[in-house]
HTML snippet that shows the backbone in 3Dmol.js (N, CA, C, O; Angstrom):
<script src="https://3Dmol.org/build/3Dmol-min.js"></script>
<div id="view" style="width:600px;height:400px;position:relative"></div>
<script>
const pdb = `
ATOM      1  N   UNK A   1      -1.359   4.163  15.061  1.00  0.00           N
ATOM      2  CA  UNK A   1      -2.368   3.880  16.059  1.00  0.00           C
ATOM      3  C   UNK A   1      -2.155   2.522  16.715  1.00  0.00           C
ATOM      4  O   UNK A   1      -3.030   1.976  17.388  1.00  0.00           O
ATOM      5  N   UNK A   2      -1.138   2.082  16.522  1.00  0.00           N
ATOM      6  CA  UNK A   2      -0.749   0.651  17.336  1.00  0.00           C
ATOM      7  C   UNK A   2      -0.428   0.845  19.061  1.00  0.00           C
ATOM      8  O   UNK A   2       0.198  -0.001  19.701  1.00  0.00           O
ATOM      9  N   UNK A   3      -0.911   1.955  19.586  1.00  0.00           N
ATOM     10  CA  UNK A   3      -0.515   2.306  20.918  1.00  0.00           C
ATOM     11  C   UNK A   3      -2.219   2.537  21.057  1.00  0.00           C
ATOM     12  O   UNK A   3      -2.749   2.205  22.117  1.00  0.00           O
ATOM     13  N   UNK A   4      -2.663   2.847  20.467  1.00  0.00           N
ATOM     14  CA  UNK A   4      -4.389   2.851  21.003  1.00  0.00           C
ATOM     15  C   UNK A   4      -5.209   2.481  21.537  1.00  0.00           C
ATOM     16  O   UNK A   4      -6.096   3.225  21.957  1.00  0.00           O
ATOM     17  N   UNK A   5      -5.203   1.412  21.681  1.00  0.00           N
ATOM     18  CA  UNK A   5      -5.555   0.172  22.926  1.00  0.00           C
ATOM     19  C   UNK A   5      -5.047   0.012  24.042  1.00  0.00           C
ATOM     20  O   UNK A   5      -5.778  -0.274  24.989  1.00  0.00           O
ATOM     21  N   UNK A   6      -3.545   0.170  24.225  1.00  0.00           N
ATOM     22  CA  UNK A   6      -3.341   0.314  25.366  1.00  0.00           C
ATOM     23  C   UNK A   6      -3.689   1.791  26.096  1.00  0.00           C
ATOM     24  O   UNK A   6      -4.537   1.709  26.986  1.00  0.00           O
ATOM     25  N   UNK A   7      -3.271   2.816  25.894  1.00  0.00           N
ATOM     26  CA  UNK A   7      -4.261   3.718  26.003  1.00  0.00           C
ATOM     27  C   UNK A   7      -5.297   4.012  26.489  1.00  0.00           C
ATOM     28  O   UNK A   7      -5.426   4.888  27.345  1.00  0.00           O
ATOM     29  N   UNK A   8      -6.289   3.262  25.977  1.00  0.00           N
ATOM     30  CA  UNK A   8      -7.754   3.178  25.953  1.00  0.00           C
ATOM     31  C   UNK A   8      -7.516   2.397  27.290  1.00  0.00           C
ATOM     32  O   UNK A   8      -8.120   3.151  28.053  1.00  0.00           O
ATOM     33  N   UNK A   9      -7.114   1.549  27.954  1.00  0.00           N
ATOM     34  CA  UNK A   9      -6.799   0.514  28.239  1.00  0.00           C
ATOM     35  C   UNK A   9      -6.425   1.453  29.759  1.00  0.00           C
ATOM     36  O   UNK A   9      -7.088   1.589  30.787  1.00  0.00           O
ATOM     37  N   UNK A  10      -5.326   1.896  29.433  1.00  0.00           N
ATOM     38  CA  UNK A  10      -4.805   2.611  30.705  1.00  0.00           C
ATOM     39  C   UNK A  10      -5.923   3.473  31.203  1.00  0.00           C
ATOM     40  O   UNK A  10      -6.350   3.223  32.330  1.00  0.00           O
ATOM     41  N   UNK A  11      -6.503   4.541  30.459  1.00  0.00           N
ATOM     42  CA  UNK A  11      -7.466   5.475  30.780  1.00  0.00           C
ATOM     43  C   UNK A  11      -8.676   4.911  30.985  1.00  0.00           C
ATOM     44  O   UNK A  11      -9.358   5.682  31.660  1.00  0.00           O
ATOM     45  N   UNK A  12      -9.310   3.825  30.685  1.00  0.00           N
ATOM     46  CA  UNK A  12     -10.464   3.058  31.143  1.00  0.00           C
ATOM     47  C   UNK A  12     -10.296   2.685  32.469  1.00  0.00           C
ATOM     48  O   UNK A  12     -11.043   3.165  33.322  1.00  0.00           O
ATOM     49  N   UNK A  13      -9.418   1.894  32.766  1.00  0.00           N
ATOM     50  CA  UNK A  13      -8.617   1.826  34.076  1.00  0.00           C
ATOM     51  C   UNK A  13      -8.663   2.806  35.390  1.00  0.00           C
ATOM     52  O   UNK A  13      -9.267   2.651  36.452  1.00  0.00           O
ATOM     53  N   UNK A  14      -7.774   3.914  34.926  1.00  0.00           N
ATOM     54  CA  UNK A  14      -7.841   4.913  35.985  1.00  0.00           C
ATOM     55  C   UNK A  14      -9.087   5.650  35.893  1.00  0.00           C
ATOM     56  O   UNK A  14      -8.880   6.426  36.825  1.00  0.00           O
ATOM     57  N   UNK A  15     -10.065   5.928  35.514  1.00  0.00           N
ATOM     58  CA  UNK A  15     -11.131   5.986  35.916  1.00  0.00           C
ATOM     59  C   UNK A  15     -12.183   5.083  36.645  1.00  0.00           C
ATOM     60  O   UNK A  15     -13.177   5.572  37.182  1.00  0.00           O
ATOM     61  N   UNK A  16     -11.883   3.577  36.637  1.00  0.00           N
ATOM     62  CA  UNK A  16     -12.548   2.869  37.191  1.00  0.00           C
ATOM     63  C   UNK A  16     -13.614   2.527  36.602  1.00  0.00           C
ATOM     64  O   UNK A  16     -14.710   2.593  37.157  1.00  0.00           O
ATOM     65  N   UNK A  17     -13.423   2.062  35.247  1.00  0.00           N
ATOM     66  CA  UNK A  17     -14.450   2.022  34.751  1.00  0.00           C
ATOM     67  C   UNK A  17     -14.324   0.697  34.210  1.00  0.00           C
ATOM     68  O   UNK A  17     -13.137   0.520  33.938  1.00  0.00           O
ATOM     69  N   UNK A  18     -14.931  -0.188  33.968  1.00  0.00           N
ATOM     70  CA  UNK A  18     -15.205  -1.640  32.939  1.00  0.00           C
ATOM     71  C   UNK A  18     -15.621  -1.482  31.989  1.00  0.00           C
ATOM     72  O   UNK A  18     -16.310  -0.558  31.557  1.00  0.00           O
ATOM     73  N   UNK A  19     -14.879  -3.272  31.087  1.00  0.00           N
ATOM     74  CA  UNK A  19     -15.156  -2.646  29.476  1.00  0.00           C
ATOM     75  C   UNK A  19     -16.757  -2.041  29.612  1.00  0.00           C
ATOM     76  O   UNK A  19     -17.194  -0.891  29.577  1.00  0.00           O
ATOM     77  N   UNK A  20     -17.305  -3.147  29.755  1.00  0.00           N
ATOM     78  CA  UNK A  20     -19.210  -2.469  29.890  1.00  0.00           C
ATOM     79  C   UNK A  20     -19.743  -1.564  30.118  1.00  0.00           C
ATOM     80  O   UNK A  20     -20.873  -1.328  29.689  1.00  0.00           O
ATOM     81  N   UNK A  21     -18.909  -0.604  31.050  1.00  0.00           N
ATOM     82  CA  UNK A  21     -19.302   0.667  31.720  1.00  0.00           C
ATOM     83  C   UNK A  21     -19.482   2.012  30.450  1.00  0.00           C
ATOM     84  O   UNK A  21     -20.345   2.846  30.177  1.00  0.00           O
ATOM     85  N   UNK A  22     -18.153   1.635  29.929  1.00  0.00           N
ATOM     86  CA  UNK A  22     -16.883   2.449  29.006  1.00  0.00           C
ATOM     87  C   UNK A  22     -18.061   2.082  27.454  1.00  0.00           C
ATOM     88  O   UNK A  22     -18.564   2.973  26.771  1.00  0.00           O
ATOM     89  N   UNK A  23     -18.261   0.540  27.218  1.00  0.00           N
ATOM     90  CA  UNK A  23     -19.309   0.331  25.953  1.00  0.00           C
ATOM     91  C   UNK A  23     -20.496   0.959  26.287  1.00  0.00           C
ATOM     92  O   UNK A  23     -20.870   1.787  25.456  1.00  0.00           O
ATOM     93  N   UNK A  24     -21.290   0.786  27.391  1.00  0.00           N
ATOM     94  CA  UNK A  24     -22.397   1.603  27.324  1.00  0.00           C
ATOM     95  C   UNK A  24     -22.038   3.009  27.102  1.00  0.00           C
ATOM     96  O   UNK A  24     -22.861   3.628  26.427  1.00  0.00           O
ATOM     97  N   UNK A  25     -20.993   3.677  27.512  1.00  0.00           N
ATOM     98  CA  UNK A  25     -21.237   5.136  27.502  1.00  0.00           C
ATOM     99  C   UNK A  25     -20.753   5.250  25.777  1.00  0.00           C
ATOM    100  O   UNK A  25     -20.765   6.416  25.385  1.00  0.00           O
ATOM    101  N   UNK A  26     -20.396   4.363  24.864  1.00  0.00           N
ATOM    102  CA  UNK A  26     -20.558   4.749  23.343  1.00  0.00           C
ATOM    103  C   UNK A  26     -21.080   3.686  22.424  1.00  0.00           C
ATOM    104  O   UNK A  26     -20.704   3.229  21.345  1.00  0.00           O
ATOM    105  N   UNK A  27     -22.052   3.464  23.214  1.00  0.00           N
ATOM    106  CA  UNK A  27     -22.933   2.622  22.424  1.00  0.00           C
ATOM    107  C   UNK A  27     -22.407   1.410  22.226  1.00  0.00           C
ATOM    108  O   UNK A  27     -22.972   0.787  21.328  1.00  0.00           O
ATOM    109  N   UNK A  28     -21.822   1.046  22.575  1.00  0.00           N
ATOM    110  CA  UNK A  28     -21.607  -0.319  22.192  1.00  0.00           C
ATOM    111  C   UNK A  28     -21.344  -1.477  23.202  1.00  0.00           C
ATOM    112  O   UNK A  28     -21.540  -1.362  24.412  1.00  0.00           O
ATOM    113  N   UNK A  29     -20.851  -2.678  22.552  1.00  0.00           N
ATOM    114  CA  UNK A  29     -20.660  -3.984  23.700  1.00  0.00           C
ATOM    115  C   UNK A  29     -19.354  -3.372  24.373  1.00  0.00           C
ATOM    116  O   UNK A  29     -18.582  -2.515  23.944  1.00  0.00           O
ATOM    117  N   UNK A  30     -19.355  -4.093  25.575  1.00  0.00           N
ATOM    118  CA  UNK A  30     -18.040  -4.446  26.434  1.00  0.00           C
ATOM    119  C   UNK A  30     -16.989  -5.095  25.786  1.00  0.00           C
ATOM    120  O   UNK A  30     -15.806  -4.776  25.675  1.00  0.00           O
ATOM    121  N   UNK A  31     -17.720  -6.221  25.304  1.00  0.00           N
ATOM    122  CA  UNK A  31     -16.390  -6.804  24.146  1.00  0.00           C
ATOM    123  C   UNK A  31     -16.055  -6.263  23.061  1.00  0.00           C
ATOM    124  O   UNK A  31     -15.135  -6.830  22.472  1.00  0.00           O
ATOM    125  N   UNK A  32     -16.652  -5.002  22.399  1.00  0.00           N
ATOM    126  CA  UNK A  32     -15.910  -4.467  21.437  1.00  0.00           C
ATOM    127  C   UNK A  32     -15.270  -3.565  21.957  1.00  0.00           C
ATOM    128  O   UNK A  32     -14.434  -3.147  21.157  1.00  0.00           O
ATOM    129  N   UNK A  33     -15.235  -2.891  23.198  1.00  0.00           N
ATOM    130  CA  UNK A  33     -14.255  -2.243  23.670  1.00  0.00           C
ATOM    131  C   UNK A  33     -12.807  -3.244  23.893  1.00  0.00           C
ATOM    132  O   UNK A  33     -11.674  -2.836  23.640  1.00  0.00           O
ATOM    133  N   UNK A  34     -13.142  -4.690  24.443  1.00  0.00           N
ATOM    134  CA  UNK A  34     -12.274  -5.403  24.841  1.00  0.00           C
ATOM    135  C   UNK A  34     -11.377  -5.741  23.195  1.00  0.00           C
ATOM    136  O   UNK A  34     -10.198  -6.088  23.257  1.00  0.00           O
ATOM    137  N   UNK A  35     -11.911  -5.630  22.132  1.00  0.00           N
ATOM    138  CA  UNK A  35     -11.230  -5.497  20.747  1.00  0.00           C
ATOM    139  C   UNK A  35     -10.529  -4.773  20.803  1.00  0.00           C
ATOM    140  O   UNK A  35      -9.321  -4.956  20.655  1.00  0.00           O
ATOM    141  N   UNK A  36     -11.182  -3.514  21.080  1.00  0.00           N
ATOM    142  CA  UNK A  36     -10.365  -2.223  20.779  1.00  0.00           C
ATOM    143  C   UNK A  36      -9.006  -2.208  21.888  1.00  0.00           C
ATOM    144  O   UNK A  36      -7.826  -1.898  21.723  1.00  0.00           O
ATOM    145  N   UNK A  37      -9.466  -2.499  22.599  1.00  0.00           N
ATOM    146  CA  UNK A  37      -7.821  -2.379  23.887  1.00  0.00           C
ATOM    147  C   UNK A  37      -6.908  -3.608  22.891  1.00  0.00           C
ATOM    148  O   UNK A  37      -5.704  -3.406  22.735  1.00  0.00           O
ATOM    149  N   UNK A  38      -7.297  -4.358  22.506  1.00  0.00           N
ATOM    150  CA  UNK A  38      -6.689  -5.940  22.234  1.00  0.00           C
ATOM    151  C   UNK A  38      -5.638  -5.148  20.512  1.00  0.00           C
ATOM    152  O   UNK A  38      -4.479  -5.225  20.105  1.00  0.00           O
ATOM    153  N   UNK A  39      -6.688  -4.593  20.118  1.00  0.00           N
ATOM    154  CA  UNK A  39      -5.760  -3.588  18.679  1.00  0.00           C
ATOM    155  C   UNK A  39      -6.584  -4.707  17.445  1.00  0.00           C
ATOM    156  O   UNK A  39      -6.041  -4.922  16.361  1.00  0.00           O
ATOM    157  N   UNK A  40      -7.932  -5.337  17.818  1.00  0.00           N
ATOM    158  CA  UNK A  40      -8.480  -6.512  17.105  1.00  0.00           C
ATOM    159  C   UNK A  40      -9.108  -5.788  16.037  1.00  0.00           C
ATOM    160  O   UNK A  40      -9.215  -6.075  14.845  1.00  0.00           O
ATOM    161  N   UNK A  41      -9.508  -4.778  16.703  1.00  0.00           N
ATOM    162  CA  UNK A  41     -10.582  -3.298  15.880  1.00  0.00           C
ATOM    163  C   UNK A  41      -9.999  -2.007  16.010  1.00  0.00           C
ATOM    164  O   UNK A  41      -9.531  -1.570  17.062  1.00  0.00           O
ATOM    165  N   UNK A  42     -10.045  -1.200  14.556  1.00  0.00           N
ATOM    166  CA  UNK A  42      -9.627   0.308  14.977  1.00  0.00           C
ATOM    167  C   UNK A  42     -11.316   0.845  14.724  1.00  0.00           C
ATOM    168  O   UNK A  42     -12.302   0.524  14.061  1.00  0.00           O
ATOM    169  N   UNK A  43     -10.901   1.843  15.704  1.00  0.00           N
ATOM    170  CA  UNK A  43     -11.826   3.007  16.519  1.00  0.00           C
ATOM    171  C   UNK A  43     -12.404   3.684  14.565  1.00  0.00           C
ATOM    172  O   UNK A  43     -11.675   3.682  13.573  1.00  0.00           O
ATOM    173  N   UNK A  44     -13.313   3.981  14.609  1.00  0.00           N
ATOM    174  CA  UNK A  44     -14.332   5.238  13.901  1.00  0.00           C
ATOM    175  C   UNK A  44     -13.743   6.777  14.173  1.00  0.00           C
ATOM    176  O   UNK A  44     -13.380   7.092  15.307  1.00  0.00           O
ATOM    177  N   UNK A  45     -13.702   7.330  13.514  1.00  0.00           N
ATOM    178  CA  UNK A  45     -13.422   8.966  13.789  1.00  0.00           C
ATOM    179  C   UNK A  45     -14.273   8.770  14.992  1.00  0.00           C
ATOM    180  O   UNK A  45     -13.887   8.225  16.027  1.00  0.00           O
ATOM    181  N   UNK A  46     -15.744   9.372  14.729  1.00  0.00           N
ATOM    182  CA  UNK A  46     -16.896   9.766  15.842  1.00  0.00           C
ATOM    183  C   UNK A  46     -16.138   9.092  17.233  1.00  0.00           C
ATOM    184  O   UNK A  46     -15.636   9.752  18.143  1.00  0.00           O
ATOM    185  N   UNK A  47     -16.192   7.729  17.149  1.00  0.00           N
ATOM    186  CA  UNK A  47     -15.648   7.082  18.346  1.00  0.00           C
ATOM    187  C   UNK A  47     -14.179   7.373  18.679  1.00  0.00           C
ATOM    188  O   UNK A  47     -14.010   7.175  19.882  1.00  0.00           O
ATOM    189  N   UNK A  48     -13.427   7.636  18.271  1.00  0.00           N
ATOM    190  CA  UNK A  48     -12.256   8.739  18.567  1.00  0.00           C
ATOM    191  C   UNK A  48     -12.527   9.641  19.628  1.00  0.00           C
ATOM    192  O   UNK A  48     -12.345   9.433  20.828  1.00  0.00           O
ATOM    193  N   UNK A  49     -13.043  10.809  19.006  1.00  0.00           N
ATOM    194  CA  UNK A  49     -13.755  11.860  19.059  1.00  0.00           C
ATOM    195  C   UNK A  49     -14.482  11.915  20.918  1.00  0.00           C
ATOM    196  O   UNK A  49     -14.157  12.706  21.804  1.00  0.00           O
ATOM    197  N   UNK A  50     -15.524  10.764  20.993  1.00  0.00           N
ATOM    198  CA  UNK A  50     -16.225  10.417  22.181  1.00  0.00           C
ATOM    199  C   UNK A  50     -15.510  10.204  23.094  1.00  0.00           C
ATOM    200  O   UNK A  50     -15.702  10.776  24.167  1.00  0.00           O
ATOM    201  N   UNK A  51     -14.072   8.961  22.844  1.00  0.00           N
ATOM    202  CA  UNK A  51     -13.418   8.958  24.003  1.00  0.00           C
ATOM    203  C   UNK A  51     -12.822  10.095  24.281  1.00  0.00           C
ATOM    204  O   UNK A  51     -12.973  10.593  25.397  1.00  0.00           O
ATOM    205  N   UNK A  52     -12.113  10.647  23.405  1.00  0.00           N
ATOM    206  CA  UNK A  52     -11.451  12.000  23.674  1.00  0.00           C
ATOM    207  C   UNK A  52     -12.298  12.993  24.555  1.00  0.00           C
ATOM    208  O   UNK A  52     -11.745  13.838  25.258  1.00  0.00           O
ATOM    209  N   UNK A  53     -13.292  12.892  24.504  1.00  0.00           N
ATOM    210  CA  UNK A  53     -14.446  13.741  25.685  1.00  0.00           C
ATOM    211  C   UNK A  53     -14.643  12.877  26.945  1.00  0.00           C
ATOM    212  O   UNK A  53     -15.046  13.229  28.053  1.00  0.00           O
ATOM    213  N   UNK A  54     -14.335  11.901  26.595  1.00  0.00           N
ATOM    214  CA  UNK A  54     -15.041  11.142  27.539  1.00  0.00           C
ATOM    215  C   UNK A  54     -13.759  11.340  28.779  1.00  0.00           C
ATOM    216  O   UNK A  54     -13.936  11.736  29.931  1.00  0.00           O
ATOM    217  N   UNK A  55     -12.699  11.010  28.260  1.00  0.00           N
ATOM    218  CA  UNK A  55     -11.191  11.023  29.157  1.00  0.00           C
ATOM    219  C   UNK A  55     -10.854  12.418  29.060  1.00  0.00           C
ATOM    220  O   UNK A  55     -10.212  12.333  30.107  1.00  0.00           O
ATOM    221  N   UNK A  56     -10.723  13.520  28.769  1.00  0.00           N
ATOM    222  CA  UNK A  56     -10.198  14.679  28.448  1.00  0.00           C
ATOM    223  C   UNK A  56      -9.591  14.523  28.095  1.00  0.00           C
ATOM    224  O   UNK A  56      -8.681  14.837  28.862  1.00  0.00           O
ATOM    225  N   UNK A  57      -9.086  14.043  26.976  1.00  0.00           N
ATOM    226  CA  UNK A  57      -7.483  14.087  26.551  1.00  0.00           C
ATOM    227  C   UNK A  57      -7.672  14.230  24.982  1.00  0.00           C
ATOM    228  O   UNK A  57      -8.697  13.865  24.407  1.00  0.00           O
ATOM    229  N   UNK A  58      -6.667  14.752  24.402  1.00  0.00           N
ATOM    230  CA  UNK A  58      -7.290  15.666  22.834  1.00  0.00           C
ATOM    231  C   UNK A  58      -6.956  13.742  21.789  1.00  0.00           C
ATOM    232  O   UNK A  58      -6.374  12.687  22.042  1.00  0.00           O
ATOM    233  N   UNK A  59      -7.573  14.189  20.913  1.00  0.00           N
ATOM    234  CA  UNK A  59      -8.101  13.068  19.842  1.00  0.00           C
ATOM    235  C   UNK A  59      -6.441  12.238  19.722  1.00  0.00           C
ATOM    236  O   UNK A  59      -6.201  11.048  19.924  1.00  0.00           O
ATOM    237  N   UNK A  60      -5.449  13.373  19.316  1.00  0.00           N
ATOM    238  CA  UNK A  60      -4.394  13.563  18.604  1.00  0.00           C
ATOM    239  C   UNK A  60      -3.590  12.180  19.530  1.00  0.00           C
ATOM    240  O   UNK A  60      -3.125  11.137  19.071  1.00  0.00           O
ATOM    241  N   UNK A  61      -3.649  12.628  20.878  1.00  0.00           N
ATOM    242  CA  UNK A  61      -2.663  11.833  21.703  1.00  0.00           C
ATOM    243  C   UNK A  61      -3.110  10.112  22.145  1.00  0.00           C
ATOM    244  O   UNK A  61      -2.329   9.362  22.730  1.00  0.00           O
ATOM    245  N   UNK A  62      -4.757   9.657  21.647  1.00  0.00           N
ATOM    246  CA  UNK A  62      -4.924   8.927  21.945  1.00  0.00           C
ATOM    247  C   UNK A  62      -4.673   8.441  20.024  1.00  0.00           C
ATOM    248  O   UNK A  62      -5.365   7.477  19.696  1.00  0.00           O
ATOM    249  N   UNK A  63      -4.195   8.766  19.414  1.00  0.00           N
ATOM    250  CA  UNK A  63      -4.206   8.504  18.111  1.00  0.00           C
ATOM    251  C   UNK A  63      -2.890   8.080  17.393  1.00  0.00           C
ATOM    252  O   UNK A  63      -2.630   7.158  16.621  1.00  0.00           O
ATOM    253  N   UNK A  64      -2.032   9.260  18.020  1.00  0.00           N
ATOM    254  CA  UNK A  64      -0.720   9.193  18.015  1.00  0.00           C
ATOM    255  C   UNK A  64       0.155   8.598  18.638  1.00  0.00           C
ATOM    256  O   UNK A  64       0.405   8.949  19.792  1.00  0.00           O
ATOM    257  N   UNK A  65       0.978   7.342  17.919  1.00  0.00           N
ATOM    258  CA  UNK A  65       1.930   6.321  19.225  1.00  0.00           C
ATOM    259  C   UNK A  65       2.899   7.062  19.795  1.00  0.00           C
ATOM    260  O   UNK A  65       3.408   6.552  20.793  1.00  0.00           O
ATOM    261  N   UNK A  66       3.280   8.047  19.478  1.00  0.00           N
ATOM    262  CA  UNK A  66       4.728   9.058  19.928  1.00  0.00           C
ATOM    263  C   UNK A  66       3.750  10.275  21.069  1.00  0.00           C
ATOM    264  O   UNK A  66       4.236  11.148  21.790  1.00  0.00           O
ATOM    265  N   UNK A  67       2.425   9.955  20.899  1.00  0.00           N
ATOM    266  CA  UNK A  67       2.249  10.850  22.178  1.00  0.00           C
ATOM    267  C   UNK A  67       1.456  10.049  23.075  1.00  0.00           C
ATOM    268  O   UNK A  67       0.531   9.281  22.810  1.00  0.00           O
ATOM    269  N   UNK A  68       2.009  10.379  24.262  1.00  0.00           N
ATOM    270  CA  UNK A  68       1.674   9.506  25.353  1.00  0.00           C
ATOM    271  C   UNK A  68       0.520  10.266  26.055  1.00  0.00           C
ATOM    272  O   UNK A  68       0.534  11.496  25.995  1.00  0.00           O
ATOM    273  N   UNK A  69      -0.394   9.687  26.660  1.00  0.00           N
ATOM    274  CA  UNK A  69      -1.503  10.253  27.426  1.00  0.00           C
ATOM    275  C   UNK A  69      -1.527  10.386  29.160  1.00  0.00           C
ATOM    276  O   UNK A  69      -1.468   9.352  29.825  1.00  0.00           O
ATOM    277  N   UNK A  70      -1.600  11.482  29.706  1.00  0.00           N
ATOM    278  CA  UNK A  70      -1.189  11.582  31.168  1.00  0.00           C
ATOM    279  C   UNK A  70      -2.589  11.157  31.684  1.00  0.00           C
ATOM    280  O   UNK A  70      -2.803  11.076  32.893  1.00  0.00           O
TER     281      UNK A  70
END
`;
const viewer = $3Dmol.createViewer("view");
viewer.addModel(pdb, "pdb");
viewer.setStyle({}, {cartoon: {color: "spectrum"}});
viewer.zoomTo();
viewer.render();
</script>
C-alpha cells in the first residue's frame, strides 16, 4: 500500500475535489486526508471501502501498488 496516497491523490484531483471536500464526504478532516496522500496514515478497511465508491474504482487497485488506477 505504499502507492495509496498517491492514488488517492491523483483521483481526488481529477475529480476536482479538495482535501476538505474529499474529508467531509468520509467524515473526517482535510488534513487527515492530506496524511493519507502524504503515506503519514494508512486508510481503515471501511475507509478503503468509501473511497472505492466514492471514485469507482474497486478496493483492490487503490490497495494494490502493482495496480494502477485509470
Amino acid at each position: 500500500m505504499k502507492k495509496f496516497g498517491e492514488k488517492l491523490r491523483f483521483l481526488r484531483q481529477r475529480q476536482g475535489l479538495s482535501q476538505r471536500e474529499l474529508g467531509d464526504m468520509l467524515d473526517v478532516s482535510g488534513s487527515h486526508i492530506g496524511k493519507l496522500e502524504q503515506g503519514q496514515k494508512i486508510p481503515h478497511a471501511t475507509m478503503i471501502l468509501k473511497i472505492a465508491d466514492i471514485f469507482g474504482v474497486c478496493a483492490d487497485k487503490l490497495m494494490r501498488d502493482e495496480l494502477e488506477v485509470n
